[in-house]
VEXNU-279702 format. One line per 4 residues: number of its first residue (from 0); their letters; for each residue x, y, z of N, C-alpha, C, O. Coordinates in steps of 0.1 Angstrom, whole numbers, plus 5000, padded with zeros to 4 digits. Example, Ala and Ser with C-alpha at 12.3 -4.5 7.8 and 13.67 -1.06 7.14 Angstrom:
REM VEXNU-279702
0) AS) 5132,4943,5078,5123,4955,5078,5132,4967,5078,5142,4967,5085  5128,4978,5071,5137,4989,5071,5129,5000,5079,5134,5011,5080 .
//
This chain:
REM VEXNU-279702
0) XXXX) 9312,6900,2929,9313,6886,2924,9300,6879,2927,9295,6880,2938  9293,6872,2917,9281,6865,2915,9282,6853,2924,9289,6843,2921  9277,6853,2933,9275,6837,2944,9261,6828,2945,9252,6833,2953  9259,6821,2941,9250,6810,2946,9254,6809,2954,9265,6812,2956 .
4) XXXX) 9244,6800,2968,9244,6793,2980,9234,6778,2977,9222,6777,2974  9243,6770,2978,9235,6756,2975,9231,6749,2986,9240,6741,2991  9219,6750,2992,9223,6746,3007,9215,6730,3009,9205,6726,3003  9223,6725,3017,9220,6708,3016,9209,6707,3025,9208,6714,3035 .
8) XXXX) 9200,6695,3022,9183,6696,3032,9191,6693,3044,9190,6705,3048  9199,6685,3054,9195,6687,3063,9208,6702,3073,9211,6703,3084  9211,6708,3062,9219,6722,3067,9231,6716,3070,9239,6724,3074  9235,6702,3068,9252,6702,3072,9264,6711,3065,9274,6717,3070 .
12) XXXX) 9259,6710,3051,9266,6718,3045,9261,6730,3034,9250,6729,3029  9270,6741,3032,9265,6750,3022,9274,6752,3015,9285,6754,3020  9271,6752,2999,9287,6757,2989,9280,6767,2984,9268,6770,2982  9293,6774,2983,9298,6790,2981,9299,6786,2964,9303,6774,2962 .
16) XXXX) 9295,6793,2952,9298,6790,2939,9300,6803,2933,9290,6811,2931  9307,6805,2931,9312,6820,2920,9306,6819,2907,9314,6824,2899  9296,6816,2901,9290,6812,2888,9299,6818,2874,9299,6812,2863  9304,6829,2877,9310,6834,2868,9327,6833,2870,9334,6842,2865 .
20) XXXX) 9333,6822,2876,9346,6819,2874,9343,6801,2877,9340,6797,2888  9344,6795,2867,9344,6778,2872,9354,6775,2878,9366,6779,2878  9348,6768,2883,9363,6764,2893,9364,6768,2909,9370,6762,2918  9357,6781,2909,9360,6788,2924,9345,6786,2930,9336,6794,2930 .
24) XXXX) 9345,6772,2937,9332,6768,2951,9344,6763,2960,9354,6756,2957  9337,6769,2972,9341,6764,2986,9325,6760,2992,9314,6763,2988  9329,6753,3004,9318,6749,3013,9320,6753,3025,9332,6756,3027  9317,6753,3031,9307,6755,3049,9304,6748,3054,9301,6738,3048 .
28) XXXX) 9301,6750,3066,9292,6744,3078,9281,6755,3079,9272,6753,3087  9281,6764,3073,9263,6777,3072,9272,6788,3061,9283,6787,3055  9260,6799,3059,9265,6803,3049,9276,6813,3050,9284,6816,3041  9275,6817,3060,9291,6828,3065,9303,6819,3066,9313,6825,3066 .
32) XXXX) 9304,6808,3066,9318,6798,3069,9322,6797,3050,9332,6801,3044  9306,6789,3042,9311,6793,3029,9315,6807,3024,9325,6807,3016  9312,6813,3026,9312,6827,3018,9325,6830,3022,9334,6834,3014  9328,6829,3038,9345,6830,3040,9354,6823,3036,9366,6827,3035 .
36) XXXX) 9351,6811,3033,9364,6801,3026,9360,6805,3008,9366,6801,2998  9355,6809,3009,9351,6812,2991,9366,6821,2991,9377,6816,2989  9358,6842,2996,9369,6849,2997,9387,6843,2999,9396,6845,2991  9388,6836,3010,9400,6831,3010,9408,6824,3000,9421,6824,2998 .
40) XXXX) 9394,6815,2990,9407,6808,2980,9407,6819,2967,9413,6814,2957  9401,6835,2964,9400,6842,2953,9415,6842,2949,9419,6840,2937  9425,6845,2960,9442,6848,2953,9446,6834,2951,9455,6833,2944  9441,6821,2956,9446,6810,2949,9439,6808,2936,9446,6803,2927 .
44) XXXX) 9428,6812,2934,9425,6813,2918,9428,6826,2908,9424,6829,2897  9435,6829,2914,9441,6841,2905,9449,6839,2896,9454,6846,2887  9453,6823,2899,9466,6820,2892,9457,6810,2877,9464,6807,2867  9447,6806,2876,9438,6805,2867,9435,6816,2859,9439,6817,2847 .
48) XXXX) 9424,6828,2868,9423,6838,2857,9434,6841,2850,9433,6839,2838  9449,6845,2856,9460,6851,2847,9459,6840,2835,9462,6845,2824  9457,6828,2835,9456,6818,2822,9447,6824,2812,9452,6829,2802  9438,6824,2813,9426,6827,2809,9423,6842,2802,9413,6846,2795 .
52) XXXX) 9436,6851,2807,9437,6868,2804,9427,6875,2810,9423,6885,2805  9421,6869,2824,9412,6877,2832,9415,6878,2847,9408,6876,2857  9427,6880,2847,9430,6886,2862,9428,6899,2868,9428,6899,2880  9428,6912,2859,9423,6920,2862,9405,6923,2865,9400,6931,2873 .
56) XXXX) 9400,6914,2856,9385,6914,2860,9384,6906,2874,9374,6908,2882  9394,6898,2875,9392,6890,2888,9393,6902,2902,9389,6901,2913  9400,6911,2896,9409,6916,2911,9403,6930,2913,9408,6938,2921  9389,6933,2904,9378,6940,2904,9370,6935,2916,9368,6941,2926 .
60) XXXX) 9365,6923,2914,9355,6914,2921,9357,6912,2933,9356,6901,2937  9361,6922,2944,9368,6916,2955,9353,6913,2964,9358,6910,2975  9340,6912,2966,9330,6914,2972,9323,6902,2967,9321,6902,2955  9319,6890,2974,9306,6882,2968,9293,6887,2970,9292,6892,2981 .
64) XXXX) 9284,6886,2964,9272,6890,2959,9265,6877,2957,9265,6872,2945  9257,6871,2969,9242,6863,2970,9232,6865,2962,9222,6870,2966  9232,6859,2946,9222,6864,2941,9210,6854,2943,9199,6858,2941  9213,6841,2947,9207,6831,2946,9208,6823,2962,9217,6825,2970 .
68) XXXX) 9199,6814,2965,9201,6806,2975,9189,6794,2973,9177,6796,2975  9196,6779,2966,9184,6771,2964,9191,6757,2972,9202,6755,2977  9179,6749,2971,9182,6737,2981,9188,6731,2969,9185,6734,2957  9198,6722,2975,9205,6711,2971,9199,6698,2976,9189,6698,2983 .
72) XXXX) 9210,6685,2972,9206,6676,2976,9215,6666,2989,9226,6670,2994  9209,6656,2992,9217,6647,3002,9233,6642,3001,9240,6637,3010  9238,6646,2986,9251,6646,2981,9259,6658,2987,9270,6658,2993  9251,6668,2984,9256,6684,2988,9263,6682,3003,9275,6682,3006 .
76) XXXX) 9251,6679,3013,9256,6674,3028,9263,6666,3024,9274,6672,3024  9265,6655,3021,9274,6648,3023,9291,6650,3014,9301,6643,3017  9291,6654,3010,9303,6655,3000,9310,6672,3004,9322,6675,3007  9299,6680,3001,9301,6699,3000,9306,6701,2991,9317,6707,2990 .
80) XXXX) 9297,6694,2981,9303,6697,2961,9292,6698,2957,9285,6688,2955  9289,6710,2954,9274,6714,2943,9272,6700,2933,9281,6694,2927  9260,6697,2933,9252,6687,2926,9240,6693,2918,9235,6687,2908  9235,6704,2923,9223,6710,2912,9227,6722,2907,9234,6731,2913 .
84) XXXX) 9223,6721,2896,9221,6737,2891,9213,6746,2896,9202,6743,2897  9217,6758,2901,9212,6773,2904,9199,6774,2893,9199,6767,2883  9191,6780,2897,9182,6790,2885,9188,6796,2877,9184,6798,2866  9200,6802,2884,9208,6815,2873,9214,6804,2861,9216,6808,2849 .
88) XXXX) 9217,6791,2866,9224,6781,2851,9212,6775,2844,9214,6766,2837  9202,6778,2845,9188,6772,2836,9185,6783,2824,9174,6786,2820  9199,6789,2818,9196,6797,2806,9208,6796,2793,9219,6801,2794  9204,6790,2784,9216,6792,2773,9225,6804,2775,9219,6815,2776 .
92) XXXX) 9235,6804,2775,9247,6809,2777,9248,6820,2764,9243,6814,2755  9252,6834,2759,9255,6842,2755,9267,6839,2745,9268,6827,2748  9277,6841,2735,9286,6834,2727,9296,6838,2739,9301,6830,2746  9296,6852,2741,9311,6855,2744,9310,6854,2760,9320,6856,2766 .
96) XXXX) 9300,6851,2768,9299,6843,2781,9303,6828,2776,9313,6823,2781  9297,6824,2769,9301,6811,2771,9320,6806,2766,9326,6798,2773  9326,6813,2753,9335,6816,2754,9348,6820,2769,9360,6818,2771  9340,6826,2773,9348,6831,2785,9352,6824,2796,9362,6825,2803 .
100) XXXX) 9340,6816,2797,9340,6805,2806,9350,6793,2805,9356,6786,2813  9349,6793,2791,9356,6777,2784,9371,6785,2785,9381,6778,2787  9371,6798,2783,9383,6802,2785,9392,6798,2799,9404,6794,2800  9380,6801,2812,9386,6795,2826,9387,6780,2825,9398,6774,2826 .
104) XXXX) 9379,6777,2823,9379,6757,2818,9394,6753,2813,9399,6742,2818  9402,6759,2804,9415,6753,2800,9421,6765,2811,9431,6759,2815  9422,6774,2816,9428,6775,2826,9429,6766,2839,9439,6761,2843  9416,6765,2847,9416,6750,2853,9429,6738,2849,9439,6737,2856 .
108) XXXX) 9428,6732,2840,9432,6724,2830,9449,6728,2833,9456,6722,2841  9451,6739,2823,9465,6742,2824,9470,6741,2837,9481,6735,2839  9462,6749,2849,9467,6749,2865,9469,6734,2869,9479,6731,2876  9461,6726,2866,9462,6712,2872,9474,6705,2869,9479,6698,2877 .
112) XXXX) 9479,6707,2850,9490,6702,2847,9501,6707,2850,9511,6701,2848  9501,6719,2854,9511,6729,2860,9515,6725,2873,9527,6723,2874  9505,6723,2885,9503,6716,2896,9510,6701,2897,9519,6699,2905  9504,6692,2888,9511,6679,2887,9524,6680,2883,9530,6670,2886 .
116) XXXX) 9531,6690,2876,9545,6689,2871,9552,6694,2881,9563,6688,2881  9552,6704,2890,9564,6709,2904,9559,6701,2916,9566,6702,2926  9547,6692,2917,9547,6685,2931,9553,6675,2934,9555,6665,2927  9557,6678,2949,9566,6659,2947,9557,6646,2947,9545,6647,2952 .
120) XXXX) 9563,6633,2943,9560,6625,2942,9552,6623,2952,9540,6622,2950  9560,6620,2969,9552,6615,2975,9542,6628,2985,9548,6637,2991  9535,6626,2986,9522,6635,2992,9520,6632,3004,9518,6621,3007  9518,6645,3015,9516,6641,3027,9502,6637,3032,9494,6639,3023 .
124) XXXX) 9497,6632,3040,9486,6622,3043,9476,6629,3044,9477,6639,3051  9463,6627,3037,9454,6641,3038,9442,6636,3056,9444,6634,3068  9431,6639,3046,9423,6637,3058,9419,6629,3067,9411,6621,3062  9421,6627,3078,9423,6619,3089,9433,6610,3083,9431,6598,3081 .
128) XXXX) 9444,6614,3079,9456,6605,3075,9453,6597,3067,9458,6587,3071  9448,6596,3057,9445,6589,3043,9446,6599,3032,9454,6608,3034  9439,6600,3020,9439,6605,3009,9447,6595,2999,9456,6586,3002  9440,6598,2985,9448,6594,2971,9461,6596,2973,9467,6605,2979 .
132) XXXX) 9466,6587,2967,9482,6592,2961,9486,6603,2954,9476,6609,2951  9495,6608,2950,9495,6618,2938,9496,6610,2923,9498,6617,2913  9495,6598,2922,9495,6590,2911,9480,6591,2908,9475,6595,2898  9476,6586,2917,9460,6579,2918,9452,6595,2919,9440,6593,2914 .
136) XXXX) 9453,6604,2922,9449,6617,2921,9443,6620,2905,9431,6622,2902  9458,6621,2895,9461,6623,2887,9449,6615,2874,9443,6618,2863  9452,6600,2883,9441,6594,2870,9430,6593,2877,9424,6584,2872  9424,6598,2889,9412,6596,2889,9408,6612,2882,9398,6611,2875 .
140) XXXX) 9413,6624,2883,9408,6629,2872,9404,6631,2859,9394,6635,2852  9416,6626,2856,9419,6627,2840,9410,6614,2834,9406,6614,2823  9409,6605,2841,9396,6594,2839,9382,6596,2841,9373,6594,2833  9384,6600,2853,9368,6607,2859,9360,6615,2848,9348,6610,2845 .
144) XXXX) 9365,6628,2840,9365,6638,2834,9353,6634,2823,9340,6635,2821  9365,6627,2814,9355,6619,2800,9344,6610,2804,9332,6612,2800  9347,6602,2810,9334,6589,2817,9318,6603,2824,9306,6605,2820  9326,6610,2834,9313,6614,2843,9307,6627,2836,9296,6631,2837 .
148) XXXX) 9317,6632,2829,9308,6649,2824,9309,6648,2809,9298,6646,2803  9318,6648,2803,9322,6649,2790,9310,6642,2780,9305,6648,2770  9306,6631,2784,9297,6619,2780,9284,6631,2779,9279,6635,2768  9280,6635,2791,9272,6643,2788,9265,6651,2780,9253,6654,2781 .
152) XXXX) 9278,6658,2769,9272,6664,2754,9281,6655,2747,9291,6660,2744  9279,6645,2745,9280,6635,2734,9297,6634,2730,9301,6632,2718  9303,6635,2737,9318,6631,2739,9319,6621,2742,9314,6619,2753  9326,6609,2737,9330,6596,2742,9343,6595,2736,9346,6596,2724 .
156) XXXX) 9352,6592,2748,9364,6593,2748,9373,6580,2755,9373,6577,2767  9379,6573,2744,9387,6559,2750,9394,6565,2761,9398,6576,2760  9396,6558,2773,9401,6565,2787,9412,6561,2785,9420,6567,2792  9419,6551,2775,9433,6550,2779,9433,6556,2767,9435,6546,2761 .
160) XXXX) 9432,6568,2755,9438,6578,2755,9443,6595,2756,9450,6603,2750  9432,6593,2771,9437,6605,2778,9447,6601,2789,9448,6606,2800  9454,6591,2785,9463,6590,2798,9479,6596,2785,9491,6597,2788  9474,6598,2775,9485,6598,2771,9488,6620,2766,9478,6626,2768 .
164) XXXX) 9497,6625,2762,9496,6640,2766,9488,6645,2755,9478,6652,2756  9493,6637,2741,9483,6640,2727,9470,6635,2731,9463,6645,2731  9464,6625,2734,9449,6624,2736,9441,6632,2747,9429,6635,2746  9453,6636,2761,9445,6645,2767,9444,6656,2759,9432,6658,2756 .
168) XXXX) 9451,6664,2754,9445,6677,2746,9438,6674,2737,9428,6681,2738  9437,6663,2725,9424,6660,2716,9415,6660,2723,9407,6669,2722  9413,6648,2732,9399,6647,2741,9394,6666,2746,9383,6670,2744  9403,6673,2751,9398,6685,2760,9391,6694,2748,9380,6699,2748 .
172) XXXX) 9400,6696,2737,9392,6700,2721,9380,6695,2721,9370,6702,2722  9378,6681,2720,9367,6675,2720,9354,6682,2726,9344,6684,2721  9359,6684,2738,9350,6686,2752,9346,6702,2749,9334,6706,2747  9356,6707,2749,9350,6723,2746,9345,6724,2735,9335,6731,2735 .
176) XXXX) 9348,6718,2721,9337,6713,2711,9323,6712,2717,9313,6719,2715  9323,6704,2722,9305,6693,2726,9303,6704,2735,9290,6705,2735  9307,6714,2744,9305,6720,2755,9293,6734,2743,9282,6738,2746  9301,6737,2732,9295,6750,2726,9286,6742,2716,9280,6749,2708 .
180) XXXX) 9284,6730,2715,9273,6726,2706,9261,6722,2710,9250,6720,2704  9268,6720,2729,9254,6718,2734,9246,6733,2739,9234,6737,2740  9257,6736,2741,9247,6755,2748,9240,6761,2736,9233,6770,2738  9242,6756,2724,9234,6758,2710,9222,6753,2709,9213,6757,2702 .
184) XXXX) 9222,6742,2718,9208,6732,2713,9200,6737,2729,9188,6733,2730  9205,6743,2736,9198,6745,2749,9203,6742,2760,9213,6734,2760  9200,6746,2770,9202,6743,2782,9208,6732,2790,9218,6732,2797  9198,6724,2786,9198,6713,2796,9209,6701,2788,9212,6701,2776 .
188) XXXX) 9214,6695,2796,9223,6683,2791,9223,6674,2799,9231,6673,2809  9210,6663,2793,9207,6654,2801,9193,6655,2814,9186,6665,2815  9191,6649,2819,9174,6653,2826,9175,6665,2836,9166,6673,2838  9188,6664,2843,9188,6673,2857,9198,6681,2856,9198,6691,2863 .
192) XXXX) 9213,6681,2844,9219,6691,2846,9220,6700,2835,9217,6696,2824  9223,6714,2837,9221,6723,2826,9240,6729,2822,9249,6731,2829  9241,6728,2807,9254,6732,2805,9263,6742,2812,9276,6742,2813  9252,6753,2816,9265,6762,2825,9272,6756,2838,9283,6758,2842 .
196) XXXX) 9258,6746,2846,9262,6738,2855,9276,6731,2850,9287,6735,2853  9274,6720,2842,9282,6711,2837,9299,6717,2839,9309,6712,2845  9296,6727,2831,9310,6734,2828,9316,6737,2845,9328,6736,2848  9305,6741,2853,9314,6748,2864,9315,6734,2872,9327,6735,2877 .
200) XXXX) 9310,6721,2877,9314,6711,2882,9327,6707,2873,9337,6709,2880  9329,6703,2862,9339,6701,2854,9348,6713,2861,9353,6707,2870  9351,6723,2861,9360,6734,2863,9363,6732,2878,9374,6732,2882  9353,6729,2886,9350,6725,2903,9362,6720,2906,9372,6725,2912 .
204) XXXX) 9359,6702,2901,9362,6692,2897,9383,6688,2899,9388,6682,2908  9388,6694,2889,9400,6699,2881,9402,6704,2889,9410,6697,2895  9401,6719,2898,9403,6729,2902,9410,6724,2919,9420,6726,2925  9399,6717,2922,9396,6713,2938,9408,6699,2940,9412,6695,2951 .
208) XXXX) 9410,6693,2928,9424,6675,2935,9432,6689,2927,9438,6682,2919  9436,6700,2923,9444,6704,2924,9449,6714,2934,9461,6715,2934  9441,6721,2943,9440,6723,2956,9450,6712,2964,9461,6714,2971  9443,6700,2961,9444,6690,2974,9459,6690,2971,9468,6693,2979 .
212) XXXX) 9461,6687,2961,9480,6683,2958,9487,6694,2966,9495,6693,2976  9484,6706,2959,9494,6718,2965,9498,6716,2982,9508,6715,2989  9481,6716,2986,9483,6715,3002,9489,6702,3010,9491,6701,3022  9492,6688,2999,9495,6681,3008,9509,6679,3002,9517,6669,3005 .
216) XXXX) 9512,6690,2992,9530,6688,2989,9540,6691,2999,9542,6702,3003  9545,6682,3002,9556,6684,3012,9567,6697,3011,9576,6699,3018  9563,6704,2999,9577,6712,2998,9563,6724,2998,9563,6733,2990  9552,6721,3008,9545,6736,3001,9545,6744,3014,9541,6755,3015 .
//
């Protein structure tokens, strides 16, 4: 399995990134803490690849592999959510890589809505006894999404109609639309991030408040 190490200037934190499954970064406190919480969530994302019809490629991959290790920024420390792109994402994407990827992308997607439909209402208290609601969860993604990445390859999407089930799926068409017309014109989308980045923060993103739900569902 393909791993970047994004490590933040003053070393508080390091994220683990699977480049070749979006969705699957964990963080650390150094790089053996990421690389071990990476390994640990591969069978919680198994339930993604089986979306995607790549679960057996997944269950190949049992080893991460460091191919990369570049500095990040003051967000990195502070948050432990990849903010730059790798070197390995500073290259137009392949058809059927890029394909494959968007294929995890609506897996993400599907898991989230899958996630939001068996958890209960009320959610137990997350860190240091606070956290979002599971209401407020729900639409800071499904809001977040179009406004912070989408926009990026020239997607602009009214936010009140991805609150509704037909506009989230047009809008997500949308998105994987603008996703393959931008890896066409190059790389970059936008001054500092590059589309393969994009895609795997987007997949991050989705992947990680759907984490948080499962663990703070009272029936989990």
């Amino acid at each position: 399995m393909r791993v970047v190490l994004e490590i933040g200037p003053k070393g508080r934190r390091v994220v683990a990134g699977a480049i070749d499954w979006p969705g699957l970064d964990r963080w650390g406190k150094d790089e053996d803490a990421a690389l071990e919480k990476l390994s640990a969530y591969v069978p919680r994302y198994t339930g993604i690849a089986e979306r995607a019809g790549l679960a057996d490629e997944l269950a190949r991959q049992t080893t991460p592999e460091v191919i990369e290790r570049y500095p990040g920024n003051t967000s990195t420390d502070f948050w432990g959510i990849t903010h730059v792109p790798s070197p390995a994402e500073r290259q137009v994407l392949a058809e059927a890589d890029l394909e494959r990827r968007l294929r995890l992308l609506r897996g993400c997607w599907s898991f989230f809505d899958d996630t939001v439909a068996r958890i209960a209402d009320e959610l137990r208290p997350g860190f240091r006894g606070g956290g979002r609601t599971r209401t407020q969860i729900i639409r800071h993604v499904i809001l977040n999404e179009p406004d912070q990445f989408a926009k990026k390859v020239g997607v602009r999407t009214p936010l009140e109609a991805v609150l509704e089930p037909e506009g989230l799926e047009a809008y997500r068409t949308a998105f994987l639309d603008g996703l393959r017309a931008a890896n066409a014109a190059g790389p970059m989308v936008g001054r500092s991030w590059t589309l393969p980045f994009l895609l795997r923060r987007t997949a991050q993103h989705v992947t990680d408040h759907a984490w948080e739900m499962e663990d703070r569902d009272p029936g989990s």
